[in-house]
Every structure is written in structure tokens, then in C-alpha cells.
N, C-alpha and C positions, 0 to 999 in steps of 0.2 A: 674415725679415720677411714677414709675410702681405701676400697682395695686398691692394690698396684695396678697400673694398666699390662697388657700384653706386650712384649718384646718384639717390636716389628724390624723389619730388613727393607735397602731400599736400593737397588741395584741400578748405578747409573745415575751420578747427581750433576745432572744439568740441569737447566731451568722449571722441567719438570719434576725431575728426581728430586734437586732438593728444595724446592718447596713443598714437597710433598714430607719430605722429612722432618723439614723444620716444624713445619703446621702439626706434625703427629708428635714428635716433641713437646710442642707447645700443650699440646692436650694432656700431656705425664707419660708419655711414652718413654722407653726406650730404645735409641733406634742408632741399626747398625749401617752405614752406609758404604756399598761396595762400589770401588770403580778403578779403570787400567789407569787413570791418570795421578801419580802418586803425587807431582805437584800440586795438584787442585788441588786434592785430601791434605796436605801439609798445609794448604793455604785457607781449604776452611777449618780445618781444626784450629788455627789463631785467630779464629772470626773473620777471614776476608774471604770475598766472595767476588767474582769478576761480572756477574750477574746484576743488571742496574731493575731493578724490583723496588715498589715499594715497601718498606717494610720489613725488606727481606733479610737483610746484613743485621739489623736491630732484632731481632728475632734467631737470626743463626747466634749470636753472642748471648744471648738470652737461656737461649735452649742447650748452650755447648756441653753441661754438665751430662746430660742424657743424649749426647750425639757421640756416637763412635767411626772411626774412618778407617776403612781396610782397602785392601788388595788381594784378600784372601777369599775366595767362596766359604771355605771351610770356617775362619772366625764368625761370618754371617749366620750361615747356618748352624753353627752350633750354640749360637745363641738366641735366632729369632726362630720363628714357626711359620709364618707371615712374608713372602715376600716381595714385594711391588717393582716389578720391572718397568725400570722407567727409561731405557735405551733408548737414542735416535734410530728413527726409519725413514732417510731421507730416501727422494725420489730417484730409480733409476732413470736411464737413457729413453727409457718405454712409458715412463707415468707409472711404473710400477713401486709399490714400497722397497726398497733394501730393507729385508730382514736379516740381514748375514750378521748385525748386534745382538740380536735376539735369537741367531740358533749359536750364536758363541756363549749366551747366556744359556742355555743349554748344556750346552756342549759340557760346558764347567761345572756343571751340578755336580758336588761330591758327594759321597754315600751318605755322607750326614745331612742330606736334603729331602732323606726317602720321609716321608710322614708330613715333609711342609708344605705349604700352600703357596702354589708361584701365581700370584697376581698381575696380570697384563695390564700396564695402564698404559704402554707407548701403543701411540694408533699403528695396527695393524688392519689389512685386507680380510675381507671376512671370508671366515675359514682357514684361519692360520690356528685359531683354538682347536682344529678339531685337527688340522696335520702336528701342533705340536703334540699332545696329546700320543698320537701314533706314534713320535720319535722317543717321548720317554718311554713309552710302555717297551720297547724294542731295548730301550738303555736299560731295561728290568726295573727302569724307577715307577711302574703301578704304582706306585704309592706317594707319589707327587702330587696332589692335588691341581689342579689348572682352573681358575676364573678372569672375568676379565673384568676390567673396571677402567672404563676410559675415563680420560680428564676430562675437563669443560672450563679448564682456565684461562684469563684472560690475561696477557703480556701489560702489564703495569698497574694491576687489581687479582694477581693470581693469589696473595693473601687471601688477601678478604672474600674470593672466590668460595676459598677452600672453607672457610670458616662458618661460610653462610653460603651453602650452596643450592640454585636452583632445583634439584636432583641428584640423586648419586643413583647410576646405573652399576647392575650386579650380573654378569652372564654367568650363571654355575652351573653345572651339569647333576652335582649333589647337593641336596639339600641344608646338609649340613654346613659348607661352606659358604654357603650364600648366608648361614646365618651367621653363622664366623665374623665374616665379611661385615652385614647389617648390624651387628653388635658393635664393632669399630665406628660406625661413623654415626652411631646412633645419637652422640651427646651434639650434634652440627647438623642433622640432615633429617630436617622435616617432610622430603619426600624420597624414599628410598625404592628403585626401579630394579625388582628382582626378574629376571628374564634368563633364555638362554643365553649359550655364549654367538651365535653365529648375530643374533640380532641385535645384543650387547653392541657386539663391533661393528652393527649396519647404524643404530642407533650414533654413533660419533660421526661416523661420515656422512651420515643421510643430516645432521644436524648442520657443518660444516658447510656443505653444499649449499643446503638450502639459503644459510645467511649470504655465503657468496652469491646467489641468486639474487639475493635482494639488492647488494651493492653493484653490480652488474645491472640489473633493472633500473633504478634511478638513475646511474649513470646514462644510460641509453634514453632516458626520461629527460635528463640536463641536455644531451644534446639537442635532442630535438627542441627543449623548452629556447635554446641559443638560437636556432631556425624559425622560431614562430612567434618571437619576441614576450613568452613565459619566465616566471621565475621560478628556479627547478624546488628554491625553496617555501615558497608557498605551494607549491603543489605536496610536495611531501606532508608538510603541517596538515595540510586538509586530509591527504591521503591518512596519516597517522593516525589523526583521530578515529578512525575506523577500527574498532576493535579487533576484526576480520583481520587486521592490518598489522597492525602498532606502529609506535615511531619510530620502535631501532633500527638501525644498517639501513637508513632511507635517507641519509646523509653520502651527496654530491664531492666525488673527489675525482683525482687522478688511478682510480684503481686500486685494489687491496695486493696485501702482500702479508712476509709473516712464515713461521714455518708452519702453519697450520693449515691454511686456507689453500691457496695454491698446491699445494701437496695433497690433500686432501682431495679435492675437487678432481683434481688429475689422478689419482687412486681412484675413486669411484668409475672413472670414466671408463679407465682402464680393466674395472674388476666388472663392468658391466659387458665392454668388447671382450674380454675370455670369457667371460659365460654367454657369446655369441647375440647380443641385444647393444645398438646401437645408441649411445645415452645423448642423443641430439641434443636437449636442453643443455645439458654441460659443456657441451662442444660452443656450445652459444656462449656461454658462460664462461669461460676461458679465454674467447676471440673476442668480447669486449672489453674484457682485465686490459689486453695486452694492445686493443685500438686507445685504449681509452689513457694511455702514458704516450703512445704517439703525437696525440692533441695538441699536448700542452708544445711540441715541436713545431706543429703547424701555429699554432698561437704565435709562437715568438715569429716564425716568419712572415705572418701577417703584418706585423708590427715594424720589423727587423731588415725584412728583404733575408736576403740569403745569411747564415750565420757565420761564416767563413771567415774567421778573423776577430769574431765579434767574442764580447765575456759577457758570461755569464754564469752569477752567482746562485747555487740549490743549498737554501734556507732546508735542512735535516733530510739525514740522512737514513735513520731508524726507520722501520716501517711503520712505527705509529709515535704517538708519545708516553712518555713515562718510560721507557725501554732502549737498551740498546743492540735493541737485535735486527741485524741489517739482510735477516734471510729473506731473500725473495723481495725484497724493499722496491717499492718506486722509484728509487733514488739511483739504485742501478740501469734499469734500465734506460732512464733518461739520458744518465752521465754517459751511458754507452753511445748513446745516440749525439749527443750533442758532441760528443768528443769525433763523431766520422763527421760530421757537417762541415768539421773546423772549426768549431770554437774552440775556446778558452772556458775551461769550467776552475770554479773554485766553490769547496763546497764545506758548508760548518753542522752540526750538532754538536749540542750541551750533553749530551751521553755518549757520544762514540768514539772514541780518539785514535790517534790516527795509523796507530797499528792497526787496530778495528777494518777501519777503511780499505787499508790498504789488500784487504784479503778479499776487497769485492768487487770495488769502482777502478776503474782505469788506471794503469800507471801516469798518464796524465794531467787525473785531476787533482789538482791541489787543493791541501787541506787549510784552512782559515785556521787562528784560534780565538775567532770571535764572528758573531756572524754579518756586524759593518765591517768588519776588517775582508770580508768575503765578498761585500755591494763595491769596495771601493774601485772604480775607475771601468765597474759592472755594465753594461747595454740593456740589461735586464736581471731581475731577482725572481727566481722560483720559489713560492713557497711548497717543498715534498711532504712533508710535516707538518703536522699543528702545534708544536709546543706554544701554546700559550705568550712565551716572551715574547715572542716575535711581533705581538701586537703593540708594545710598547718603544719598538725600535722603527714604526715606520715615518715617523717624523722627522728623521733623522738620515732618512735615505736619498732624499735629493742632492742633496749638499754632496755628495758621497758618491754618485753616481755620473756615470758618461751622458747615459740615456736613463731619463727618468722611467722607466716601465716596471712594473707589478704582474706577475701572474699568480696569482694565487691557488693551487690547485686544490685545496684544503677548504675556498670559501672560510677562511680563517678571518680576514681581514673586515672591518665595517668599510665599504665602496664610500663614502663621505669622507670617513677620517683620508682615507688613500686620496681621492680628489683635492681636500684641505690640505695634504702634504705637499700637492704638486705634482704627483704621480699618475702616471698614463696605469690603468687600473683592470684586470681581466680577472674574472673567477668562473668556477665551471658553474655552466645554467642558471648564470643570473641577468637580469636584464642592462644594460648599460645604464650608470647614474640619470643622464637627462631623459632616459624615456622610461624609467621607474617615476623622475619628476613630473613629468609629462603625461603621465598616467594616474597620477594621482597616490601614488606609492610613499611611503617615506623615504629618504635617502639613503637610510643605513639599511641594515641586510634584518 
């Protein structure tokens, strides 16, 4: 019979917090989870979760025997030694993190926390490990342990992330802790990254960045490949094969989104201007995220002439698939825009519903509950999204629409099938059907 696992704590169960819970569950833990919202805690102690994950609702019902739900610091800490702060730091008005969740997570430390270990896993600015640090030693809590352990999850694979992960990075300052820490994740984590804490927290964001660099770069690679009559995805595929290189994030869209990316990228930028060094690359990298949703604007008026009057349907909402988290999403900014031009938006996702929505996009875009019921009497259909169904409902868009047009921002669609529907057909950096034919190319993508 194996021994018991350790009794961990997990402050903060949102999309981080509690997969992080669940997953340490799942391993024989058990785990106390603290947070101010006492409906959520009611809602997943009965196994519901508002959180669209794979995996994730089948796994919190699984694990619920070894999951505890409080309000209480004091129930947490008196029963874990361990505990993983998993708090929002969304961005201020400056590109700066809001930390004010995380010094309230302080703040609330009760005496019964002296001896535990507070684990950072919400991205924070580096150098907040070593100000918080300074704030307990003042509260008399010296005896609080402090490391950091950033996430590396992926929004609709954060399971299977955590279970099989690339790396687990460890900032500690003692040794012992780091091995605390390394003993936790030992039975998952074939590569385990013991460092301090300041490079711990540079290590997330210099990660972060760098990926948004890449989709930023291809992007500026599709346009020009639109200028010079290139397909942005045959350049990728060649490009990828390059070891130097790889294939991921070398995939052509309408711009990334997300609470990670954007946030991130604009922290870095900012945590580079206060330490007085100008991060031009990212400055670049941020101003073609946000040309790069304008496009698809200029697309439709190509097509469209002025939009004034005109509808138009945005095929998801979410910022990627498999999730419904609409932080920072594509979908916003478009709907923003298309809605001062004077159109008509009406806009569907299979994960978001329309409370969801209504917290992000315009008070006048209407929400579908289907996404032909969203083309019907449309000038045009934005694909924001890649969910996958979408491919099976383009045959079915003509019949359905004013003005047959496609834009696809996701390069979701095969340019054949779209043609064979009857559909006037756009994706980012691919060549137009007859001079892909003309060229000797196959038809589809």
C-alpha cells in the first residue's frame, strides 16, 4: 500500500486554480481549495463547473471525495502545508500586472500559515517574489516559505498539459523547498527546471512572448505572402521543417488572444520600460496582434463596399477552440469594429452563451443559437474560431445568405469545398483558388 500523498491547498479556483486542483486530486492528493466566491465553491462541490475544459467537470466529480471548498484561510492552512496561488493578474491601464489578488492573498495569511509554503503559480512581474517575500517578513511571517511555479497550460488541453508536462519550472530561494516542490511533481514531470525565483517568473513571460512572436511573424509573413501571390501556408510547412524552427504557432490567423498572451506580452513590455530599456520587438508584436483583426475589416470592404447597413455573421466567439474564454478574444475586437462601421453583427459559439457574451461584445450584437441561424439573411460570415463544425456547415451557407461571401480568418475552411458551395471565399495568406490552379497547386489548402 503506498503512502498517502501530502495535503496540498489551492487559493483561487478559476481555470488555473482548479485544474490545478483537480489534476493534484487526481494523483491522491488531498486538496483544499480556497476562494471569496462562495457560489462557485457551492457549485463545484456538486461537480459543476462553469469552466468549458476538456476533461475537466469528469475529473472534478471524480476527484470530489479528496476536494474540500472553503472561504476560510484558516480551514486551508490548517490543514495543507503547500499552497499554490492561483489568483487573477489581470492587466492594469499601464500593461501592468494587477497584483492587488495576490497582496489580498497575503494580506489574509493567518498565523496558522507560519511554517507553509505559498506557491506562486498566477504570472506575476518579475520581482514580485522578492517584494512579496519583504511584505511577509514585516507581517513576522519569516517563516512562510515563498517559491514560484508558473503554469504552462493550454486553454482546452490544460488536463492533459498538467499530466504530461513539457517542464515544471521551480524559483526557490531554499533548497529545501525546491525539493518539496520536486517531490510533488515527480510521479508527471520528466523534466523538472530548479532555478531562482526572479528567472522562474522571467522564464513564463520570456516563454509567452516569444510564442506571441511567432504568431505575430507569420501573420506579417501571410500578408505580404497576399501581396506577392505566396501561400502563407506552404511557406510555414517549409519553414517548420526546420528544426531551428518547428511547426507550432506558424499557423496564419486573425491575431491571438486569451488571457495569457496579450497580457503577458504587454507585462513584459512594460516590466522592460520601468527597468528603463525599450522592448521594441514587443512593441512590434502587439501592433501587428491588433493590425492584424483590422484586416479582416478591410477584407469585407473589399468585397462589400462600405458596411453600413450590411450583416454580418462572426462564426465564434471564444478565443480559441475547445474553451470558453472570451478574454482578449478576436471576436471582440472585430464585433467592436464592425458594429461603428454600421453593420449588423450576429454572432454564435458552441461554448459561450449568451450571458458569457454579453460581458464582452457590444450591446448590439446579437447572439444566434445556432451558427446558420447567425448566416441567415448575412452579406458575409466571419470565421473568429476554428471549431472544427464549422467545416461541415459550409454547404449549407448559400441558400442561407444575402451575399454569398466567406472570410475565413482561421484558414479553417478547404478554398474548394467554399468554391463548390458557391461561396465568394477569403482566408489569411493563401493564394486565390484559380491562381493556386494556375500554378499548378492543388485546390484545397
Amino acid at each position: 500500500m503506498s503512502a498517502p500523498r501530502e495535503p496540498l491547498g489551492v487559493i483561487g479556483v478559476g481555470w488555473v486554480g482548479l485544474v490545478t486542483a483537480v489534476a493534484f486530486a487526481d494523483l491522491g492528493h488531498e486538496v483544499w481549495c480556497l476562494d471569496i466566491d462562495r457560489v462557485k465553491l457551492d457549485a463545484l462541490a456538486c461537480g459543476k463547473s462553469q469552466i468549458h475544459e476538456a476533461d475537466l467537470e469528469a475529473t472534478l466529480v471524480r476527484t470530489l471525495p479528496r476536494l474540500h471548498f472553503t472561504d476560510d484561510p484558516a480551514d486551508l492552512f490548517g490543514a495543507a502545508r503547500v499552497a499554490f496561488v492561483c489568483v487573477d493578474t489581470p492587466p492594469t491601464a499601464s500593461g501592468d500586472a494587477d497584483l492587488s489578488r495576490v497582496e489580498e492573498v497575503v494580506a489574509a495569511l493567518p498565523p496558522s500559515a507560519a511554517g507553509a509554503l505559498l506557491v506562486m503559480k498566477s504570472t506575476v512581474p518579475v520581482g514580485t517574489g522578492a517584494r512579496l517575500r519583504h511584505v511577509l517578513d514585516a507581517r513576522g511571517l519569516d517563516h512562510v516559505g515563498y517559491a514560484s511555479n508558473p503554469e504552462f497550460l493550454r486553454e482546452g488541453s490544460a488536463l492533459a498539459d498538467f499530466r504530461a508536462p513539457d517542464r515544471v519550472v521551480i524559483g526557490a530561494s531554499e533548497p529545501a523547498d525546491a525539493e518539496r516542490l520536486s517531490a510533488l511533481y515527480a510521479p508527471i514531470a520528466d523534466c523538472i527546471v530548479v532555478t531562482d525565483v526572479p528567472s522562474a517568473e522571467m522564464i513564463k513571460l520570456a516563454s509567452n512572448a516569444f510564442l506571441a512572436t511567432k504568431i505575430s511573424f507569420i501573420n506579417e509573413i501571410a500578408n505580404v505572402c497576399e501581396e506577392v501571390g505566396a501561400s502563407v501556408e506552404e511557406v510555414a510547412r517549409g519553414m517548420g521543417l526546420d528544426s531551428r524552427i518547428g511547426q507550432s504557432f506558424l499557423k496564419a490567423g486573425i491575431g491571438f488572444g486569451g488571457s495569457c498572451f496579450p497580457k503577458d506580452v504587454a507585462a513584459l513590455k512594460q516590466l522592460a520600460g520601468n527597468s528603463g530599456y525599450h522592448f521594441q520587438l514587443l512593441a512590434s508584436v502587439i501592433e501587428v496582434n491588433s493590425m492584424q483583426k483590422r484586416r479582416v475589416v478591410t477584407k469585407l470592404q473589399r468585397h462589400l463596399g462600405s458596411l453600413r447597413g450590411r450583416r454580418v455573421a462572426i462564426w465564434g466567439m471564444a478565443f480559441k477552440p475547445d474553451t470558453n474564454d472570451m478574454r482578449e478574444a478576436s471576436s471582440i475586437v472585430l464585433a467592436a469594429r464592425l458594429v461603428a462601421e454600421g453593420a449588423t453583427v450576429t454572432a454564435y459559439d458552441p461554448a459561450v452563451d449568451v450571458a458569457l457574451a454579453a460581458r464582452y461584445l457590444p450591446p448590439e450584437v446579437q447572439i444566434a443559437a445556432s451558427a446558420l441561424e447567425a448566416a441567415d439573411g448575412a452579406d458575409a460570415v466571419v470565421i473568429v474560431t476554428e471549431w472544427p463544425q464549422f467545416r461541415e456547415l459550409v454547404g449549407s451557407l448559400r441558400a442561407r445568405m444575402a451575399t454569398p461571401l466567406l472570410i475565413d480568418g482561421r484558414n479553417l475552411i478547404d478554398p474548394a469545398a467554399a468554391q463548390a458551395a458557391g461561396l465568394a471565399y477569403e482566408g489569411i495568406g493563401r493564394i486565390p483558388l484559380p491562381a493556386r490552379i494556375a500554378a499548378g497547386l492543388p485546390a484545397g489548402s
